[in-house]
C-alpha positions as semicolon CSV with decimal commas, in nm:
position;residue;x (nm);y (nm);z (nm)
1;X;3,685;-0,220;-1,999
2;X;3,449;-0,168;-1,677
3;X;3,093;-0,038;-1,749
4;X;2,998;0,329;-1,639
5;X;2,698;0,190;-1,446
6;X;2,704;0,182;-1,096
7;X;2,678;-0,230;-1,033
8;X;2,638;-0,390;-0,662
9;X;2,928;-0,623;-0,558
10;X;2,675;-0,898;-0,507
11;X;2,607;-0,866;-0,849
12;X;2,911;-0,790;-1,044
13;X;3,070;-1,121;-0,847
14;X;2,798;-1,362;-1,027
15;X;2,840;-1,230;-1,321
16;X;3,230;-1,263;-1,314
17;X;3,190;-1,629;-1,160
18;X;3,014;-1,704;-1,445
19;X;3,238;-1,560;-1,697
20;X;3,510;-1,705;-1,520
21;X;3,394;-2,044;-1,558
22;X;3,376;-1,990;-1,924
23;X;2,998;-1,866;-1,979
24;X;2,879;-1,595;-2,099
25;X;2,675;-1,346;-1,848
26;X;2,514;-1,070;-1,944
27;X;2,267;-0,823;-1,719
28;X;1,904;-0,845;-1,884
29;X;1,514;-0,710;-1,899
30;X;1,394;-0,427;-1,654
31;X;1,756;-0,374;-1,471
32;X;1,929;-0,305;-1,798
33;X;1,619;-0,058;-1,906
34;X;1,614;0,128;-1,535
35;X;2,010;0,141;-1,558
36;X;1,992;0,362;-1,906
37;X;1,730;0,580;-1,755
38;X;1,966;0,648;-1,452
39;X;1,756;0,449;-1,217
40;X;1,853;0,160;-0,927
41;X;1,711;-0,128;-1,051
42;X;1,438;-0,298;-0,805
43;X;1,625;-0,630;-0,916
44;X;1,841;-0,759;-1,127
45;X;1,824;-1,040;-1,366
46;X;2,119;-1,268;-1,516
47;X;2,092;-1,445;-1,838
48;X;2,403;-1,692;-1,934
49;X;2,431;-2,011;-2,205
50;X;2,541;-2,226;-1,919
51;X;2,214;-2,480;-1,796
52;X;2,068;-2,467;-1,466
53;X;2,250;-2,772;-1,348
54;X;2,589;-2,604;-1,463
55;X;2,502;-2,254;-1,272
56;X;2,361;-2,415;-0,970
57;X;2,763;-2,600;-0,893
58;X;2,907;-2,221;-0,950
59;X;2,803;-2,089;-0,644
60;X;2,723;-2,227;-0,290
61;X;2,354;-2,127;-0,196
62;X;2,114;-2,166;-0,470
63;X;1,744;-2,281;-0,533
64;X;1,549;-2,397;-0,840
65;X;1,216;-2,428;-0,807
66;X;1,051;-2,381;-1,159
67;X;1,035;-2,500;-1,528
68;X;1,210;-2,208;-1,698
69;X;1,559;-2,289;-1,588
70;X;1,571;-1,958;-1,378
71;X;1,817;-2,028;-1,050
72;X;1,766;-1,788;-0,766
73;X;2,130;-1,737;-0,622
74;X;2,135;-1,631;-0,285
75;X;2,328;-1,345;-0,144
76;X;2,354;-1,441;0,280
77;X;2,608;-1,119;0,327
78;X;2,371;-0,817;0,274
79;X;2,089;-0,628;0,398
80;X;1,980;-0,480;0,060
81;X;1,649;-0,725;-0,007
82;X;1,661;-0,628;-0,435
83;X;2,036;-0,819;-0,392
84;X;1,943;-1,102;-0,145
85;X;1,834;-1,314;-0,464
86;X;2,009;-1,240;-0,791
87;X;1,808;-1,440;-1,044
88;X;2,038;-1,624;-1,317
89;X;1,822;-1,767;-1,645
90;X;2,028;-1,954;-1,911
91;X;1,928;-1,863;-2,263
92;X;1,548;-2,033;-2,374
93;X;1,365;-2,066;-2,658
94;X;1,005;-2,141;-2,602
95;X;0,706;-2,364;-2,788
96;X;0,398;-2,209;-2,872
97;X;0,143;-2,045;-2,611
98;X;-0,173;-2,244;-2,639
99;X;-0,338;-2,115;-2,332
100;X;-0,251;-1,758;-2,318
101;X;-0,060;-1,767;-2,044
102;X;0,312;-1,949;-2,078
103;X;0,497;-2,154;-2,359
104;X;0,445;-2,506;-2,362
105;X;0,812;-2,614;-2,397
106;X;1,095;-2,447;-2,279
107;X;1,476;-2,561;-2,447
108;X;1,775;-2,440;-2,312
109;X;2,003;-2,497;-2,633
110;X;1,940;-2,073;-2,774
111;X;2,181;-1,848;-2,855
112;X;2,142;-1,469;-2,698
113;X;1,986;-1,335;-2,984
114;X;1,739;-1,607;-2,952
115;X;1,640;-1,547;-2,576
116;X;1,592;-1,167;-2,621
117;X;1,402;-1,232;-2,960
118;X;1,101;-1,399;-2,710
119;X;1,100;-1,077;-2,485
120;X;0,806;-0,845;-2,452
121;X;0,922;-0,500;-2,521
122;X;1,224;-0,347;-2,686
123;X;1,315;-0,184;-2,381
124;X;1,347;-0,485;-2,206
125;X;1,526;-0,654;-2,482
126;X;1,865;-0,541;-2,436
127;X;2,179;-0,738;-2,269
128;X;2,443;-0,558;-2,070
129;X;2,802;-0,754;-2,047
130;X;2,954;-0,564;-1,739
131;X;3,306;-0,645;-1,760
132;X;3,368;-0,592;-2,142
133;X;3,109;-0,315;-2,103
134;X;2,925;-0,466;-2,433
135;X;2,545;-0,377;-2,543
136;X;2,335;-0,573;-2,720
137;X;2,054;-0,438;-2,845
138;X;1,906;-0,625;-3,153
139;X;1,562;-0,426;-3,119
140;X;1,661;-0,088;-3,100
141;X;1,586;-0,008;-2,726
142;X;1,772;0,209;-2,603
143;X;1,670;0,451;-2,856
144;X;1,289;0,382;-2,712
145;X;1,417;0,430;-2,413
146;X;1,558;0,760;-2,528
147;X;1,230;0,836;-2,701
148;X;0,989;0,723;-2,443
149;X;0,825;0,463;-2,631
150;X;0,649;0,090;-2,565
151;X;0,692;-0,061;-2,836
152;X;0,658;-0,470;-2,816
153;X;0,941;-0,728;-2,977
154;X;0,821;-0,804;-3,325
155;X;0,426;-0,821;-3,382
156;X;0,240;-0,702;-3,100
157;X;-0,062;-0,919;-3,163
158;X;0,261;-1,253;-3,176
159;X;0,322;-1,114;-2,807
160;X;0,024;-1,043;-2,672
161;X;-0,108;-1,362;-2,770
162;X;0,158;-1,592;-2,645
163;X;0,112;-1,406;-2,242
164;X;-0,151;-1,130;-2,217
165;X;-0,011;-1,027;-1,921
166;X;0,210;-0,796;-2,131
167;X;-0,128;-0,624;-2,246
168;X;-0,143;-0,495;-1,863
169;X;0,204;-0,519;-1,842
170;X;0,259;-0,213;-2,091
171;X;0,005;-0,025;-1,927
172;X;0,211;-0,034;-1,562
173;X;0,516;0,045;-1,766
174;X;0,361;0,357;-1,888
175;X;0,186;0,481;-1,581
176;X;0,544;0,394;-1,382
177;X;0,773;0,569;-1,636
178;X;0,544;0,778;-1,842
179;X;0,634;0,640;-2,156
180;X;0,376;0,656;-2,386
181;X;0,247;0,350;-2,584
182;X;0,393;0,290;-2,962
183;X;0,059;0,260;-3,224
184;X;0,055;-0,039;-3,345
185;X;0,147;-0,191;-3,002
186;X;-0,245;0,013;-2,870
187;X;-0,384;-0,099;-3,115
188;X;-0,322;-0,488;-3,068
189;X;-0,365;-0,418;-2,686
190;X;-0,739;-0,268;-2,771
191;X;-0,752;-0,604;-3,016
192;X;-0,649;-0,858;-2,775
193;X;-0,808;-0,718;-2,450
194;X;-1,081;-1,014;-2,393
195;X;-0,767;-1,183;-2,371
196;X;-0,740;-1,103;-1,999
197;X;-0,963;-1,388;-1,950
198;X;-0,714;-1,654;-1,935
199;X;-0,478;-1,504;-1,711
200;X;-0,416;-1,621;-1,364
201;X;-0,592;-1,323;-1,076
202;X;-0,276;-1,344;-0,909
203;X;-0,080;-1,216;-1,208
204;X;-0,344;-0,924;-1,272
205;X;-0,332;-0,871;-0,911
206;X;0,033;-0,786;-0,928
207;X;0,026;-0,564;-1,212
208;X;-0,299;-0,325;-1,096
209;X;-0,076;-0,300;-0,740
210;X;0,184;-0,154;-0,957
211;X;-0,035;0,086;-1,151
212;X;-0,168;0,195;-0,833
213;X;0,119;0,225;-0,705
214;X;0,307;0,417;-0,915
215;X;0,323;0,809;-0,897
216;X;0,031;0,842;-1,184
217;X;-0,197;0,584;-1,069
218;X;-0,480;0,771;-1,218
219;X;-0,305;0,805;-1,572
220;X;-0,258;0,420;-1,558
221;X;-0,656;0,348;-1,489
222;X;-0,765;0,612;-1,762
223;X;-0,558;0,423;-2,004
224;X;-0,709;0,122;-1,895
225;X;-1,074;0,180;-2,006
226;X;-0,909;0,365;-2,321
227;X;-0,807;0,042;-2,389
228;X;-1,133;-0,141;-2,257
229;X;-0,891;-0,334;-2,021
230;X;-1,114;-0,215;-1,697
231;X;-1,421;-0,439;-1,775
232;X;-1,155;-0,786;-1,811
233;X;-1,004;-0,695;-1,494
234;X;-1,217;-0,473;-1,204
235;X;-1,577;-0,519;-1,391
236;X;-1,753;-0,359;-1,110
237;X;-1,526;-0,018;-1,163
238;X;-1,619;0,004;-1,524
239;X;-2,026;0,053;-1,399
240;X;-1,903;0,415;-1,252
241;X;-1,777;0,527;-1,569
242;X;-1,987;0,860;-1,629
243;X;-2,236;0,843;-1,356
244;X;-2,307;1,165;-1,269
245;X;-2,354;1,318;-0,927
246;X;-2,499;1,557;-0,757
247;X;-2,373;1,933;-0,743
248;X;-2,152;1,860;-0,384
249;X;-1,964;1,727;-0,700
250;X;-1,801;1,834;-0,974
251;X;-1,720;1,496;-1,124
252;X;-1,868;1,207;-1,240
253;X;-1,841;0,897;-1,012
254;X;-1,527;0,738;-1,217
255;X;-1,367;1,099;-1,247
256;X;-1,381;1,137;-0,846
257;X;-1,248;0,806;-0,765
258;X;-0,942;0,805;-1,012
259;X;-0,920;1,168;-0,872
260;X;-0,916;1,060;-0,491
261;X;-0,672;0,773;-0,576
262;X;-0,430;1,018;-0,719
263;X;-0,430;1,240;-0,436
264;X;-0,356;0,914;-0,271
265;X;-0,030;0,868;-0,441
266;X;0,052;1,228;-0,408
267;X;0,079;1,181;-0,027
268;X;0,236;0,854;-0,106
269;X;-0,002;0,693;0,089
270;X;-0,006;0,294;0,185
271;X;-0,126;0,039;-0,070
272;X;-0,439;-0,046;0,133
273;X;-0,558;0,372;0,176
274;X;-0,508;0,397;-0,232
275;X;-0,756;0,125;-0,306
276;X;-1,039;0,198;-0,011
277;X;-0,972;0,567;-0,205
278;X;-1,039;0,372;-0,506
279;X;-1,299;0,229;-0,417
280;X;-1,509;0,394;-0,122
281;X;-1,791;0,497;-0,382
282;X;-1,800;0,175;-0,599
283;X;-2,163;0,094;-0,567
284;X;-2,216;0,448;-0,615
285;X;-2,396;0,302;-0,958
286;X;-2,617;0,058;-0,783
287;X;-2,770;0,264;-0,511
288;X;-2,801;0,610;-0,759
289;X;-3,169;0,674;-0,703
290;X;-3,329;1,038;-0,845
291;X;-3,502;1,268;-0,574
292;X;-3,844;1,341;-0,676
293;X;-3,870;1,705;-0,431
294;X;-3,545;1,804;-0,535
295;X;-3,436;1,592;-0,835
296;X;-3,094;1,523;-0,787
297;X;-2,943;1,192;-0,800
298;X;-2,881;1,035;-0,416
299;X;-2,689;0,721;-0,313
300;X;-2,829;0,626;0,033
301;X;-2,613;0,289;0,181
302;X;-2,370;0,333;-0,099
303;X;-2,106;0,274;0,153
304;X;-2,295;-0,052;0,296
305;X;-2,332;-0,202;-0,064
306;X;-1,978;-0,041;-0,123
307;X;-1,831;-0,298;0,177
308;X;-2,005;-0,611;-0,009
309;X;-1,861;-0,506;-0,334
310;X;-1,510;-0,420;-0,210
311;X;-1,485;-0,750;-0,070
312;X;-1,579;-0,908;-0,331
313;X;-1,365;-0,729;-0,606
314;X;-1,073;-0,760;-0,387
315;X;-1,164;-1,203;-0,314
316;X;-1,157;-1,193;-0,699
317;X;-0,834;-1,001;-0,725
318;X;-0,705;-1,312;-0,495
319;X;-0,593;-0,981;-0,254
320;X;-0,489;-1,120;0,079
321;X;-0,722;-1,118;0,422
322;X;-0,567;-0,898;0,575
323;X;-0,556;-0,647;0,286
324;X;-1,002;-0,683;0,216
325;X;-1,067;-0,726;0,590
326;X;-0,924;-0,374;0,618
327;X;-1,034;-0,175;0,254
328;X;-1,394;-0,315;0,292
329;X;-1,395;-0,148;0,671
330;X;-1,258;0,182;0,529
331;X;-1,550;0,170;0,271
332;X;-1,793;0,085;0,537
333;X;-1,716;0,369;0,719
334;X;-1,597;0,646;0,490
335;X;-1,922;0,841;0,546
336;X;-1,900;0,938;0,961
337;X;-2,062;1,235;1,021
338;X;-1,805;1,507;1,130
339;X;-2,035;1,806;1,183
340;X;-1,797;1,934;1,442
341;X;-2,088;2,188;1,613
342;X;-2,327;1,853;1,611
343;X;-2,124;1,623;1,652
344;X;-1,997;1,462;2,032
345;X;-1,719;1,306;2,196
346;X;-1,930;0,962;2,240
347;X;-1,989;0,977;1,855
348;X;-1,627;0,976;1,784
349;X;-1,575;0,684;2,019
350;X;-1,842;0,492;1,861
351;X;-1,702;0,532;1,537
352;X;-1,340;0,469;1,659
353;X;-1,519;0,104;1,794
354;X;-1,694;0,077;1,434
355;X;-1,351;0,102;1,187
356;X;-1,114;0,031;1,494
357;X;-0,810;0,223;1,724
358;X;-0,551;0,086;1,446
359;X;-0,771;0,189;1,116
360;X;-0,921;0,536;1,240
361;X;-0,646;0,741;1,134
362;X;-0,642;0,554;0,769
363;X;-1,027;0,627;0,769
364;X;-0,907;1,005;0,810
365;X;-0,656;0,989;0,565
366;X;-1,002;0,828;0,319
367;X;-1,163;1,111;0,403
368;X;-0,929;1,392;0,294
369;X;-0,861;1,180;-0,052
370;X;-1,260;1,177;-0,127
371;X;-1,249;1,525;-0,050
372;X;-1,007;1,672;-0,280
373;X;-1,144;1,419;-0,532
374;X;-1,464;1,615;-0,463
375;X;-1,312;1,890;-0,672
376;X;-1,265;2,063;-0,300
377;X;-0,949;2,258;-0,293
378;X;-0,871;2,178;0,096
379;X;-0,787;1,853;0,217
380;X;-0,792;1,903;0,611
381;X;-1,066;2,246;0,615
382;X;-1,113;2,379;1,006
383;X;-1,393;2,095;1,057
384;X;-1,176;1,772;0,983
385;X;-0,868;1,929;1,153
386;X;-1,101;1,971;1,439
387;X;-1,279;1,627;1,422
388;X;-0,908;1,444;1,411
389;X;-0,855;1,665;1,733
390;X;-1,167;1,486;1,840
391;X;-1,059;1,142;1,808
392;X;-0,700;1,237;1,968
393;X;-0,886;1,351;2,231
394;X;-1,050;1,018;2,311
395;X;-0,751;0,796;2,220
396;X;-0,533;0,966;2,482
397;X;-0,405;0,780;2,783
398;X;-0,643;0,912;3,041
399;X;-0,527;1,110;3,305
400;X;-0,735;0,925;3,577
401;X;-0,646;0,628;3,915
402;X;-0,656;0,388;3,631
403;X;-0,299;0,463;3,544
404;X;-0,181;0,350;3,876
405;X;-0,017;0,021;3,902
406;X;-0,255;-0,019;4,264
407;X;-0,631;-0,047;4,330
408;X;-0,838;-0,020;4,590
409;X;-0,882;-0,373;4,586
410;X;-0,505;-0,364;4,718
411;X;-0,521;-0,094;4,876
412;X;-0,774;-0,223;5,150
413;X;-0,503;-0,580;5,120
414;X;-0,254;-0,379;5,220
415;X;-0,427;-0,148;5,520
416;X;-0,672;-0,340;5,605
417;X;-0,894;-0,055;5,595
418;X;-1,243;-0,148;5,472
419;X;-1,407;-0,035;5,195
420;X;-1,566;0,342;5,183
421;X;-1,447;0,678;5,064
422;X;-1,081;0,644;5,262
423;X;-0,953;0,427;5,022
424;X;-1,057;0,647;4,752
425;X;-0,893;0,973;4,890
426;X;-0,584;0,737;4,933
427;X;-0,606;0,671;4,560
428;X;-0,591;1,014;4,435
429;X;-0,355;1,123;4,705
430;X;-0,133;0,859;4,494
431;X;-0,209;1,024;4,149
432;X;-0,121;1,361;4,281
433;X;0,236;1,162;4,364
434;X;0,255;1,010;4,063
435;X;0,179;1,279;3,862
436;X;0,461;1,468;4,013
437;X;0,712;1,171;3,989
438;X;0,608;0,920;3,773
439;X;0,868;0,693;3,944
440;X;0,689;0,578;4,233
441;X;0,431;0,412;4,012
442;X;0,536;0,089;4,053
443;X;0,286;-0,168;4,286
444;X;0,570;-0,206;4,594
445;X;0,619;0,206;4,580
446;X;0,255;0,246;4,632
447;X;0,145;0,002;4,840
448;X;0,447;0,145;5,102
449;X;0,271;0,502;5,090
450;X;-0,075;0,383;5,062
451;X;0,010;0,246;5,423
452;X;0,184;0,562;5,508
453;X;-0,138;0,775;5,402
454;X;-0,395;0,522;5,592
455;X;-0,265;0,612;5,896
456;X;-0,403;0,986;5,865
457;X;-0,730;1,098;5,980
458;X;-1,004;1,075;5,712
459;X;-1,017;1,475;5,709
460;X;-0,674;1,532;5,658
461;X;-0,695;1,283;5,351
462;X;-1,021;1,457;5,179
463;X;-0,799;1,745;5,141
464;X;-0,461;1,542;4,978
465;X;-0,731;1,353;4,820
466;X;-0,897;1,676;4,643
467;X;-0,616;1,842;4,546
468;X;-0,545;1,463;4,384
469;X;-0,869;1,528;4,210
470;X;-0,729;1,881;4,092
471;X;-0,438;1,805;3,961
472;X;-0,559;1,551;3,760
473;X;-0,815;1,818;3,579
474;X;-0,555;2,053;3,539
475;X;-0,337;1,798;3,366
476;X;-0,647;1,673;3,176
477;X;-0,707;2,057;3,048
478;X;-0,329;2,057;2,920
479;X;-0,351;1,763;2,701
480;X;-0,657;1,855;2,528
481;X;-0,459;2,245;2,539
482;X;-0,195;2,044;2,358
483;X;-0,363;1,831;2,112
484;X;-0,638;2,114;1,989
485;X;-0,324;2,336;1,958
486;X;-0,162;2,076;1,750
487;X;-0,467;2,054;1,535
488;X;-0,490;2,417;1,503
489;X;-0,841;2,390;1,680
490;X;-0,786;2,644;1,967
């Protein structure tokens, strides 16, 4: 009997090999769960009674590289990365958890009931046989799957204690699926949040990328400080939580940053844009300061103190480089000025040097987050939309003698004319060429004319040489015709 579910090749054939050998194989965990909800699993994860030495002869690239018996077997004919590495884990029992954090023996000699009786959730407790098309499901979960509902393998308080990982762990879950969280597994989560403590940054690292991640990012963090989770995890967020603003706001700081994330995820923004959104106003809290003319609350250098604290929240979260070098820019400079009647073109290029030609766009894409997390129903209004016309404008390749692959230095090589304002009619005269056919920009092209053109009298080249000039404004007054067009700036 073949199973209705859709498997890959790359992983039917293991699980056959196996079974062929005389194991048992059965699909396990998060695959198994995201097949029954109709969705292509991210990976996919083996379990089988044979040992790790016994799998690793079965097939001709492997790798084992841990303590838990799992062998990564490696798939060299595809281009699909979730099948490149099929993970295959022989049935375990494990020892007790005295740190928290993983079992202190692992023993290979369980049955399958045994291995999925140490899982975390009932949804992830279920093994799938392919051929034979057999289900085992000792915990009941595919009927929370049906239901929606988190519910933890036996006690919650037994799981939570041997890795609290799964305490953050069912929080992802629910802010990737929407499931909601089963009572008596919230209420050991809210019981065993200090917990947190002893687990690895790396591992909480992995799961808030996730959250954030996810399509409800902001559903995921609120259930986080329902839970009291925040203050184990990002302690600096949890100072935001109901600091109110001024009335450019409608929400409190926390409210406007989960609210700017979410937008964020909306647009399906980058990993790095969803945290600087998460973040740009973090030290919101530590610069609030009440105006004694007009009494409302202020936050002057929030977005200096906000690069410090980034940086550091992010070093904690053991985030890579690259990843803080760039959020804790974005925070820096998530407050330009973009009074577009004020404002000038030298501005924009300053602030273009400040964040950088590779981050301005992201710093735009900040912007338009902490705007609509303002409580501001447009995300791009007439004076952004004419600000990112702005910084197009600068960016542009200039239309200028600067594109030319000669210079007067080579020009004067070339003609031995000396230096003076010949040699700069000859220049233009080129751009007026190269404008018209881009082909002859090349150094050998040029240099040939440039001699051609040096033999004329200085008069007749003034005149090639300022209608050079012209043509390069009237291309100059196209692009910017282009790009404010494009902007809707006209």
């Amino acid at each position: 009997m073949s199973t209705p579910f859709e498997i890959p090749e790359e992983v039917s054939r293991i699980t056959k090999t196996l079974k062929n050998a005389g194991f048992e194989s059965y699909l396990v965990g998060g695959c198994v769960r995201d097949l029954f909800l109709g969705k292509t699993p991210k990976d996919w994860d083996v379990t089988t009674n044979a040992g790790p030495e016994e799998i690793i002869k079965l097939f001709p690239k492997t790798f084992y590289e841990n303590d838990y018996g799992t062998v990564g077997v490696v798939n060299e004919d595809t281009e699909n990365d979730s099948l490149k590495v099929i993970e295959v884990t022989p049935y375990r029992k494990e020892g007790k958890y005295t740190d928290n954090r993983r079992p202190d023996t692992v023993s290979f000699d369980a049955t399958l009931d045994e291995d999925l009786n140490r899982r975390d959730f009932t949804i992830n407790a279920i093994a799938l046989d392919v051929e034979d098309n057999k289900v085992i499901d000792p915990f009941s979960g595919r009927k929370d799957i049906q239901e929606g509902v988190i519910k933890t393998v036996g006690k919650p308080e037994d799981r939570f204690e041997e890795d609290s990982l799964r305490i953050l762990r069912s929080v992802r879950i629910h802010a990737e699926l929407g499931f909601i969280i089963d009572p008596s597994t919230e209420k050991a989560i809210v019981y065993d949040a200090h917990l947190l403590k002893n687990i690895a940054k790396e591992r909480i690292r992995d799961e808030f990328i996730r959250i954030i991640m996810s399509s409800s990012p902001m559903e995921g963090m609120l259930t986080m400080r329902k839970f009291g989770l925040i203050e184990h995890t990002i302690p600096h967020l949890a100072k935001t939580f109901d600091v109110k603003q001024n009335q450019a706001h409608s929400y409190d700081v926390w409210t406007h940053l989960l609210k700017s994330l979410q937008h964020a995820a909306d647009k399906k923004l980058a990993l790095h844009i969803r945290l600087s959104a998460l973040f740009h106003d973090i030290a919101k809290p530590d610069t609030r300061r009440l105006s004694k003319d007009k009494q409302e609350w202020t936050f002057y250098g929030h977005e200096v103190v906000g690069e410090r604290v980034t940086r550091e929240t992010l070093k904690d979260l053991r985030f890579p480089n690259d990843i803080i070098e760039k959020v804790s820019k974005l925070v820096r400079w998530h407050m330009f000025f973009s009074d577009t009647e004020q404002i000038t073109l030298s501005a924009v290029r300053r602030l273009i040097s400040n964040v950088g030609q590779e981050n301005v766009w992201d710093l735009i894409d900040v912007r338009m987050c902490d705007r609509i997390g303002t409580g501001r129903p447009k995300e791009s209004p007439y004076r952004l939309r004419k600000y990112k016309s702005m910084i197009e404008e600068v960016m542009r390749d200039p239309v200028s003698v600067g594109m030319l692959k000669i210079d007067g230095k080579k020009i004067m090589e070339v003609t031995d004319l000396p230096a003076g304002p010949k040699v700069g009619y000859i220049l233009h005269a080129l751009l007026e060429e190269a404008l018209e056919n881009p082909s002859i920009n090349t150094q050998a092209k040029l240099a040939k004319k440039a001699k051609e053109l040096a033999i004329l009298e200085e008069s007749e080249l003034k005149v090639l040489g300022e209608k050079g000039k012209k043509k390069k404004e009237n291309e100059e007054e196209i692009k910017i015709k282009q790009i404010r067009k494009k902007h809707w700036v006209e």
